[in-house]
C-alpha positions, 0 to 999 in steps of 0.5 A: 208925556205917555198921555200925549204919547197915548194921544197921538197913537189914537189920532194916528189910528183914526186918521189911517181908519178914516182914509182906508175907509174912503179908499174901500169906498172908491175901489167899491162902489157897492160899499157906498150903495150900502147906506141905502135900504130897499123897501119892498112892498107886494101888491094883492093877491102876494106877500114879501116872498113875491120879491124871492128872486129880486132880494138875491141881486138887490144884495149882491149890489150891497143894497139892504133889503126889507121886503114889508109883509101887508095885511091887504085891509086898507090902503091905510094899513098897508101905508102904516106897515110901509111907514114902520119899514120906513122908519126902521130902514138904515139911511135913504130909503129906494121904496119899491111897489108892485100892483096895487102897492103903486097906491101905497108907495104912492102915499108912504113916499111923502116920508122925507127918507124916501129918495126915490119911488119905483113902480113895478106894473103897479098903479100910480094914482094922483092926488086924491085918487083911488086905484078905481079912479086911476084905471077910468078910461082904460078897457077892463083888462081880462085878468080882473073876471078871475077875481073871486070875492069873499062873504067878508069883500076880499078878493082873490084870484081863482087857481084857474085865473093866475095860470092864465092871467095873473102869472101865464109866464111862469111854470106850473108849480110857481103859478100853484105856489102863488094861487097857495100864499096869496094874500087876500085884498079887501076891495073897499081898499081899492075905492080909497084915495092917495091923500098926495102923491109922493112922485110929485116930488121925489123922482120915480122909475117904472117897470111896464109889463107889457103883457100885462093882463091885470093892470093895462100896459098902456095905463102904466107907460101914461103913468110913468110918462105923466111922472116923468119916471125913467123907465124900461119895458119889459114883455112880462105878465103882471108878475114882472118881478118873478118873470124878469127878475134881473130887470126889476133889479137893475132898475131898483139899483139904478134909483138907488145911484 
């Protein structure tokens, strides 16, 4: 009789648990957006601190973040280090890419835990596509004379060339801050194409700088367009996520619904 007793009492314990639970979950909406895991990938000439200001806001939604750290050598490499972020994420994954990690999301994003791609002033090749092969037919943006390459092919940006081009709308000391940490991009990576696609198949959103002086604004609302991604604009440089942090993401929330 006590075993029976003792029974119940767990059964009662459980059931109370459970609707208690699925109340917390209705009251919060951010408690359900909980199970979901940001994945953050940087672009050339950054590394994961480029998202410092986003990863605040991401959380305060109750969003998990992971902000992956690429070591810029291959599109191959930089994919192989999101797929670990990936695979490492708690549930469905909302895999977000700045500049030249577009191509990277572009590629990782086939994995079946991502549920949906955000582009910040970041490329979006096609199947098969390079970066290189994905700006064709747009002007050469001005930003890229201030690109200065190693003995070894990697690229950086000169000191010079971030305050006037890379990062113009932010202050003195963050555009210092950058020319110091940034990471070095091995520029064989941008003649590499994306094998397929990701954004044929998993919904995609897109954040274009409008001041962009790196990447043409006009390449990114085509591709957000041909993506058939939601997007907003905002009148940023190419550091859209450093310049108007709150916009990137509330958009990153919004892929995450």
């Amino acid at each position: 009789m006590k075993s029976k007793t003792r029974i119940a009492a767990l059964i009662s314990s459980l059931t109370l648990a459970a609707l208690t639970t699925a109340a917390a979950a209705q009251e919060n909406p951010a408690a359900v957006q909980a199970a979901k895991t940001v994945v953050l990938v940087h672009g050339a000439f950054a590394d994961g601190s480029s998202w410092n200001k986003v990863i605040p806001l991401l959380e305060n939604a109750g969003l998990k973040v992971v902000a992956v750290q690429n070591s810029l050598d291959s599109l191959d490499s930089d994919v192989a280090a999101t797929n670990r972020a990936i695979t490492d994420a708690q549930g469905p994954v909302v895999l977000v890419g700045h500049s030249w990690a577009g191509a990277v999301i572009s590629d990782a994003g086939v994995n079946d835990k991502v549920k949906s791609l955000v582009y910040v002033a970041a490329y979006a090749p096609d199947d098969g596509q390079s970066v290189y092969d994905s700006a064709k037919g747009y002007p050469q943006m001005p930003g890229l004379a201030s690109f200065v390459k190693d003995h070894d092919g990697y690229l950086k940006v000169s000191d010079a060339g971030v305050a006037k081009f890379f990062a113009p709308d932010l202050s003195p000391s963050e555009q210092k801050l950058i020319a110091a940490t940034q990471g070095a991009l091995n520029s064989k990576a941008l003649g590499q194409p994306v094998p397929h696609a990701a954004w044929h198949k998993v919904p995609s959103f897109a954040v274009v700088a409008a001041n962009d002086l790196i990447i043409s604004p006009q390449q990114q609302r085509d591709q957000a367009k041909r993506m058939h991604a939601t997007s907003i604009e905002v009148p940023s440089s190419h550091v859209a996520m450093l310049a108007y942090p709150k916009a990137v993401a509330d958009l990153i929330i919004k892929a995450a619904q």
